[in-house]
C-alpha positions, 0 to 999 in steps of 0.5 A: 715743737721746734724740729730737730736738725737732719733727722728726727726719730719720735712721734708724739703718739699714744699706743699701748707699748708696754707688756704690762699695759693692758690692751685698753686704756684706763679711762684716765690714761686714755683721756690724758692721752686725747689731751695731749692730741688736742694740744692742751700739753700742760693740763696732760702734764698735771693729770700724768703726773697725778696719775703716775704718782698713784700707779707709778709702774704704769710704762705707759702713762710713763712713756706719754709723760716723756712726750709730752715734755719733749712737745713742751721742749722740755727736753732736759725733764724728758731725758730723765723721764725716758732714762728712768723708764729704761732703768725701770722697764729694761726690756723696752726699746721705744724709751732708748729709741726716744733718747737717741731723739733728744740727744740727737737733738742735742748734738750729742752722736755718741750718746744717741748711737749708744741709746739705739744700739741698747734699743736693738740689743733688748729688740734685735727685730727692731728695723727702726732703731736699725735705720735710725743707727744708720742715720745716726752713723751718717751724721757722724761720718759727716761731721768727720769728712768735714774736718778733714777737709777743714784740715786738707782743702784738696782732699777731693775724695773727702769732698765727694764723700760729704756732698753724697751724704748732704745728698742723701739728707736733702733729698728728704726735705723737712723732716717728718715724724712717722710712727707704725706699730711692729709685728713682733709678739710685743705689738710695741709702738716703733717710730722712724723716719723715711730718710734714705739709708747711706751706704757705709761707703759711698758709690758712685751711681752707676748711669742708666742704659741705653735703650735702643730705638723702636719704631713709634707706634702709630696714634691709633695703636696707642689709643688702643693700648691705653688703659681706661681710666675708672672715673670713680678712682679720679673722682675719690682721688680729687674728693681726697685732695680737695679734703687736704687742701682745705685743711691746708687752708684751714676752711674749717666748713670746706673741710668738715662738709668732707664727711658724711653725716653717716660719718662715725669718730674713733673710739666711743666719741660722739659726732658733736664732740668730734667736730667740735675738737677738729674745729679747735685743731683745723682752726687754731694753729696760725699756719697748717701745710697737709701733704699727701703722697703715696695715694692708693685708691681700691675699691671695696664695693658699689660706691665705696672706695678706701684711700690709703695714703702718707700724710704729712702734717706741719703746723706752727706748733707740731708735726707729724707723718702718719699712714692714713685710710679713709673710706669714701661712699658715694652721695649724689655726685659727690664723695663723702668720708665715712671712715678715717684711720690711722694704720 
């Protein structure tokens, strides 16, 4: 899916949003759903669109349809799919929030702050469609700082102005695709993005202070004071690095020999079936760049350790950032993964 400029507010995510879904899935529902995981957009088209035209007050199902066209770049079918959704179901926020998305993507500011701002009328807890606001009001602020300055050269306070907000968008690099489930009574899917909030009024950064020298401590001291690193938590931290390099890499065998046989796939999927659908995923896109960041190891118990971290996914075709938990078990000298999760 091409990217959109500066910030990007939807995740191509299935989780049951709506108050009239239920907790879980139709069969069918859930198997259009790991279609559309897999990659194979067009077959979960068909089978939404089937599905929908027999349970055409299904949200959900709905909902999905709409990104999976925005995943085809359909972005035209998937502004009507989501606008029809607000209509329908008005007490939805996501449908709004995603609309911000496309027209965002189209350029079209005015119409995206107009979605979020409906978003957060029907939540008003909604933070994500807050922060999302903010970006949204910063693009703007920068589309007018440069037009005064592309109507008065000089104007130093204007430039000021628009080089913090660039700032602020580069600093966040590419942009990433994150999605967390909110705490409100609705438990309904919220996306957003970890850009930095802009301040309505750019400030200028206050420098840091100055600390008075002490004496330097003597080398001994300091061997004493230093904290002893836990060989287990060094041991998982590059168990988990070397696991994303080589899907970075896509070494499809380096990758899966990760997990332990013991290891056990989400939901009611078989060992065979799983690794045989990572071997599509890890092996079919041409180029695959995973980041971890914010890694956080804890240990459970004897020889289990829990990894929590942001991972970050490119792909050629898809991207997405995603908070991740694995569970790791001691075997031999080695580390193995017996659980993974999205939280």
């Amino acid at each position: 899916m091409k990217s959109i400029p500066i910030f990007v507010l939807l995740i191509a995510l299935f989780t049951p949003f709506s108050p009239q879904a239920s907790a879980v899935p139709a069969p069918e529902v859930q198997a259009i759903s790991n279609l559309m995981k897999q990659g194979h957009l067009d077959t979960a088209l068909d089978r939404a669109n089937a599905y929908i035209e027999k349970n055409p007050q299904d949200a959900q199902t709905r909902f999905m349809k709409g990104l999976i066209l925005t995943e085809q770049n359909k972005n035209a079918e998937a502004i009507k799919t989501f606008t029809a959704l607000t209509k329908d179901f008005p007490g939805l926020p996501e449908p709004y929030n995603n609309l911000a998305v496309l027209y965002a993507a189209q350029g079209k500011y005015d119409e995206a702050k107009n979605a979020l701002q409906m978003a957060i009328r029907t939540n008003p807890s909604y933070a994500t469609a807050q922060e999302n606001l903010g970006d949204i009001y910063a693009k703007m602020a920068s589309a007018a700082y440069d037009k005064a300055l592309q109507l008065d050269t000089h104007n130093t306070s204007a430039q000021t102005k628009l080089s913090m907000i660039r700032e602020l968008f580069s600093n966040n690099g590419k942009p990433v695709l994150v999605a967390k489930v909110s705490d409100d009574k609705k438990k309904n899917p919220v996306v957003e993005t970890p850009a930095p909030k802009p301040s309505a009024a750019a400030k200028p950064v206050a420098p840091p202070a100055i600390k008075a020298e002490t004496a330097p401590k003597s080398p001994e001291k300091e061997q004493a004071e230093a904290p002893k690193e836990n060989p287990d938590i060094a041991a998982v931290t590059a168990t988990v690095d070397a696991w994303a390099k080589a899907w970075s890499r896509r070494d499809i065998n380096t990758y899966l020999a990760a997990y332990s046989p013991k290891f056990k796939p989400s939901g009611n999927e078989s060992h065979a079936a799983w690794e045989k659908s990572r071997r599509e995923r890890v092996t079919t896109p041409k180029k695959i760049a995973v980041e971890i960041t914010n890694l956080q190891i804890k240990e459970l118990g004897a020889k289990h350790y829990q990894a929590s971290f942001r991972q970050s996914y490119r792909s050629d075709s898809f991207s997405s950032s995603t908070h991740k938990v694995l569970e790791l078990v001691k075997s031999g000298h080695s580390w193995l993964i017996t659980e993974e999760r999205n939280r």
